[in-house]
C-alpha positions as CSV (number, residue, x, y, z in Angstrom):
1,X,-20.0,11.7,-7.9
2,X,-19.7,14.8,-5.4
3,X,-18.0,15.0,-2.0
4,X,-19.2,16.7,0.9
5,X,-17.6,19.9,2.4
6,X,-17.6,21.7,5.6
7,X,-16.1,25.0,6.4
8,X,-15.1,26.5,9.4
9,X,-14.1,30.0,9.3
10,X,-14.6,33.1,11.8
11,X,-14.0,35.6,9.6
12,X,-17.5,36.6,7.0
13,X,-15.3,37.9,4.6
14,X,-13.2,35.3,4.4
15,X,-16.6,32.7,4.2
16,X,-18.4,34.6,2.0
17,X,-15.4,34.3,-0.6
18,X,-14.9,30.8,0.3
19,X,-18.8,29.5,-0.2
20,X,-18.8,31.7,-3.4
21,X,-15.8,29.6,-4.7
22,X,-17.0,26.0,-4.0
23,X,-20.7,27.1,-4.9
24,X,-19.9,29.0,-8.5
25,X,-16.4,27.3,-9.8
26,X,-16.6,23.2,-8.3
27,X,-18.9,20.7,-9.7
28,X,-17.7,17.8,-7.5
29,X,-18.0,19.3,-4.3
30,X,-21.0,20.3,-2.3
31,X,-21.2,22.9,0.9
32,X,-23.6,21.0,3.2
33,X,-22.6,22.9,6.9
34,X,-20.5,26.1,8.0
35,X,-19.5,26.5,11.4
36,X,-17.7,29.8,12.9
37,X,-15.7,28.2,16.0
38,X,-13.3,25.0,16.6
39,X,-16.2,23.5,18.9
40,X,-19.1,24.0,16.7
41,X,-17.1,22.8,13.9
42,X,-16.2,19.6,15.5
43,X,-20.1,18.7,16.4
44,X,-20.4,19.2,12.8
45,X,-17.4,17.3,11.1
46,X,-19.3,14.6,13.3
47,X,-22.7,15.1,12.8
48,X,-22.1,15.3,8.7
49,X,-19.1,13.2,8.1
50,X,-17.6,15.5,5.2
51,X,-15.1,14.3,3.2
52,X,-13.6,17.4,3.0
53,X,-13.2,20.2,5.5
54,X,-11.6,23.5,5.4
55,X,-10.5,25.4,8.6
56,X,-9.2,28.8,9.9
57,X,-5.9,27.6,12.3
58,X,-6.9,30.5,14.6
59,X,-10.8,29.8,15.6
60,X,-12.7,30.8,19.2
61,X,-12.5,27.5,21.1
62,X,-10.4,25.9,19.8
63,X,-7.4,26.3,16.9
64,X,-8.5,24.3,13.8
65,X,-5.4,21.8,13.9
66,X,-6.6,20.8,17.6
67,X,-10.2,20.5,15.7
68,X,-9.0,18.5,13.1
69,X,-6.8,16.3,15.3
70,X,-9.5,14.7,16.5
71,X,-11.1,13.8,13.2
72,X,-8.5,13.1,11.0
73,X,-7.8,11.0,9.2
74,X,-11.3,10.2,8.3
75,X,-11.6,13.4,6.4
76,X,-9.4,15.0,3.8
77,X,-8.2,18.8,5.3
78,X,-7.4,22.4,4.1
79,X,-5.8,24.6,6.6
80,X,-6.0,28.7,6.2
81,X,-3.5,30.6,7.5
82,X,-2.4,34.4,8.0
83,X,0.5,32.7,9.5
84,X,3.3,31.4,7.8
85,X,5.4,30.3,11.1
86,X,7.3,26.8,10.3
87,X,5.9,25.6,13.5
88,X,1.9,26.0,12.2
89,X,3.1,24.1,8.8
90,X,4.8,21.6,10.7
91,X,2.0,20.2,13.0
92,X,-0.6,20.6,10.0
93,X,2.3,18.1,8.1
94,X,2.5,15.8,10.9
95,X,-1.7,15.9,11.5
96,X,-1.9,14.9,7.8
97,X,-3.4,18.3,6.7
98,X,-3.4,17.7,2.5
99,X,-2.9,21.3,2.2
100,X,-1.9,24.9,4.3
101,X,-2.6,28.0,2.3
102,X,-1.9,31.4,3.0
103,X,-4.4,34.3,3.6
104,X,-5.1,36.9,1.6
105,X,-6.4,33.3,-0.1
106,X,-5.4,33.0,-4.1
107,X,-8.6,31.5,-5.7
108,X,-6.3,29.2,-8.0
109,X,-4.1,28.1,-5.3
110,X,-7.5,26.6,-3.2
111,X,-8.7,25.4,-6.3
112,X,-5.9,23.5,-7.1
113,X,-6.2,22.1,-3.4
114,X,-9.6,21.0,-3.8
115,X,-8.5,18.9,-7.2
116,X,-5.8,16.8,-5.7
117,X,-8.0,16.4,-3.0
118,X,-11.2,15.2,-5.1
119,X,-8.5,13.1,-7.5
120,X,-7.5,11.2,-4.2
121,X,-11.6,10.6,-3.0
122,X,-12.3,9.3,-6.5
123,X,-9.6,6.8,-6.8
124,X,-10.3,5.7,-3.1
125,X,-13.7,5.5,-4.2
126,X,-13.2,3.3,-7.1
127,X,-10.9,1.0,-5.9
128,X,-13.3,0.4,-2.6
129,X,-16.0,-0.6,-5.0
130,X,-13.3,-3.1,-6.9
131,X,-12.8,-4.5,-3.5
132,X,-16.6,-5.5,-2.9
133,X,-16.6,-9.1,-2.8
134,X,-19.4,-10.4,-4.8
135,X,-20.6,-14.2,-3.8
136,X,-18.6,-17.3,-5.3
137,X,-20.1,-19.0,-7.8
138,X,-19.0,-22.0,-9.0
139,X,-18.3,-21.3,-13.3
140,X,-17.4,-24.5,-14.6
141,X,-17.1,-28.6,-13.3
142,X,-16.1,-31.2,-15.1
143,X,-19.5,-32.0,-17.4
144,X,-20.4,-30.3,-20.7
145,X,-24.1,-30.4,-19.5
146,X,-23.7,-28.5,-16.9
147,X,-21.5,-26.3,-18.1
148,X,-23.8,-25.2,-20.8
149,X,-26.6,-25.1,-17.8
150,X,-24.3,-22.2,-16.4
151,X,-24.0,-21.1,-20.2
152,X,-27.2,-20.8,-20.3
153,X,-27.8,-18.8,-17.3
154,X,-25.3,-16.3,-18.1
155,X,-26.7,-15.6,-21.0
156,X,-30.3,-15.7,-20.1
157,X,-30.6,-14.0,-16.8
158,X,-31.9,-11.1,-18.0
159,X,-35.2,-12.7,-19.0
160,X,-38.0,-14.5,-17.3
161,X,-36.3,-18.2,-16.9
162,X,-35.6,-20.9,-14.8
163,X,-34.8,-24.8,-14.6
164,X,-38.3,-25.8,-17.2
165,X,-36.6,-23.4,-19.8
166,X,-33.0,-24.1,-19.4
167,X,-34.0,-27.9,-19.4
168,X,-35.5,-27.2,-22.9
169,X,-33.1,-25.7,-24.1
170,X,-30.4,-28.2,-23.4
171,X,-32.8,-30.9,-24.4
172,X,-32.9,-32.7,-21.4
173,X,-35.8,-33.8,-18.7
174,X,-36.0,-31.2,-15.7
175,X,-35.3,-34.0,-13.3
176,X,-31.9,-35.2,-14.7
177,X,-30.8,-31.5,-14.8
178,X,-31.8,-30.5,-11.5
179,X,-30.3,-33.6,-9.7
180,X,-27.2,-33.4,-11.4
181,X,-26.4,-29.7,-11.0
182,X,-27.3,-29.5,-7.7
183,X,-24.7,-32.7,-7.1
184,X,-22.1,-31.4,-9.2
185,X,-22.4,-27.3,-7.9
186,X,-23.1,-27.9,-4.5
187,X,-26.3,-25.7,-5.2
188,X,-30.0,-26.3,-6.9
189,X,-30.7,-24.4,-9.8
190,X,-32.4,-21.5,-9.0
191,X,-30.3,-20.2,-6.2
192,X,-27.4,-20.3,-8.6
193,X,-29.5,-18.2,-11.4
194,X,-30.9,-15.7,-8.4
195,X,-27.3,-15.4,-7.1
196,X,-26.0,-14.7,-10.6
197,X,-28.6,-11.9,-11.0
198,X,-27.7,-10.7,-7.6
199,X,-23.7,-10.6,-8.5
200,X,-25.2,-8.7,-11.7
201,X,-27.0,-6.2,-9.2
202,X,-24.1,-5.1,-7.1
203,X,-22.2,-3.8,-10.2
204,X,-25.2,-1.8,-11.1
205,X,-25.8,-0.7,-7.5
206,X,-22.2,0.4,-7.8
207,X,-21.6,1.5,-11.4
208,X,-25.2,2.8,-12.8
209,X,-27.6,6.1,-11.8
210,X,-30.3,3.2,-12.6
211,X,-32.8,3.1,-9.5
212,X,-33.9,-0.5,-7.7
213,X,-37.0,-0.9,-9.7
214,X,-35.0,-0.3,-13.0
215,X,-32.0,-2.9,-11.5
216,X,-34.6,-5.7,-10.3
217,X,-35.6,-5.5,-14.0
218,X,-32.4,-5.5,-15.7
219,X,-31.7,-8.9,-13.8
220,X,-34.5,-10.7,-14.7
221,X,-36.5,-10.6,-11.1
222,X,-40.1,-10.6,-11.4
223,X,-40.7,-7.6,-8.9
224,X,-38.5,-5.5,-7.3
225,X,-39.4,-6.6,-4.4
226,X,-38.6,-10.1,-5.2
227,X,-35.2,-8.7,-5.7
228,X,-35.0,-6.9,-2.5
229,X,-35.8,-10.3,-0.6
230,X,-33.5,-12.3,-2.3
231,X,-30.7,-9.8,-2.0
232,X,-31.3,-9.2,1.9
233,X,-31.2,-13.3,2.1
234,X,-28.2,-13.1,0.4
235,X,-26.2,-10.3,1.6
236,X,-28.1,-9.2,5.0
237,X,-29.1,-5.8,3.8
238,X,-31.4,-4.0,1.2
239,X,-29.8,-3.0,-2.3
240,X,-31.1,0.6,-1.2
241,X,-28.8,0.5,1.8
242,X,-25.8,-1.1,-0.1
243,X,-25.9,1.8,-2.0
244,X,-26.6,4.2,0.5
245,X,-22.8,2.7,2.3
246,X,-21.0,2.8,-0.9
């Protein structure tokens, strides 16, 4: 999991240190823009949408909290300061700034910073994915045979199967099964199974490095692109996308 970063910082020296930091001693963070001024910094906290962004308060243009008034509080912030007047710390604390830290910059002190700061994105991370709704399946009704025809898709969706197998295995006609599960579930047979793989999907889009191919084949569908169309029917986007917005 890595969060992206932008700086915004006038002085080289000070940049140079910076970049060195985030580059050599962070693992969850990546550098993906730099900007030298308030305005230039602002096109770029927009154009990138960082998570993270670190600012001078005194920058050509415009200071960094007016910058970062305008953005926050989609991102997390870092102010840098020479100055240590109340009134600066103040109007970072009422912007919502995570963190002001004085220059000459201790390397600990911004690392320290940047870990609160990456504790708070992971945990807001994780409990956004708990909050994905995955579709409602019915799990049991009032019939054993049923009941077992859900069994049996829970425990068989992994492999190549549908109502012919599950019909065999519960030892009853194809007919009788697929009548009475679709009156008693509300749904036939097979949309239940490719919604089940589906709801199996999203926590691997969500909880695996596995790519789509690897996932459509994990949940039992033929061919990933088999999966893809079901899951678009289902949830109006691709699985590459509803990863991509995680």
């Amino acid at each position: 999991m890595s969060f992206k970063l932008v700086i915004v910082e006038d002085e080289q020296i000070e940049l140079k240190e910076l970049t060195m930091i985030i580059n050599n001693e962070i693992q969850d963070i990546e550098l993906v823009g730099v900007a030298s001024d308030g305005i230039t910094g602002q096109q770029l906290i927009d154009e990138l949408c960082p998570d993270i962004v670190i600012s001078d308060i005194r920058l050509p243009g415009q200071t960094g909290l007016d910058m970062l008034s305008k953005v926050i509080p989609e991102v997390y912030s870092i102010i840098l300061s020479g100055y240590s007047d109340f009134k600066y710390m103040q109007n970072a604390i009422r912007l919502g700034v995570e963190d002001y830290l004085l220059k000459p910059l201790d390397n600990n002190d911004l690392l320290q910073a940047l870990s609160k700061i990456t504790l708070k994105l992971k945990d807001k991370k994780e409990n956004s994915n708990q909050n994905i709704i995955q579709i409602q399946l019915i799990e049991s009704v009032s019939n054993h045979l049923i009941n077992n025809a859900i069994e049996f898709i829970k425990n068989n969706y992994q492999q190549q199967v549908g109502l012919q197998e599950a019909a065999l295995s519960l030892n009853v006609s194809e007919t009788h099964l697929s009548r009475l599960f679709k009156e008693l579930v509300g749904i036939n047979f097979l949309t239940y199974l490719n919604t089940y793989r589906i709801n199996k999907s999203i926590d691997l889009l969500i909880n695996s490095n596995l790519n789509i191919n690897e996932i459509a084949n994990k949940c039992g569908f033929i061919t990933p692109g088999y999966f893809a169309k079901i899951f678009k029917r289902l949830l109006n986007t691709t699985p590459s996308k509803f990863r991509d917005n995680l």
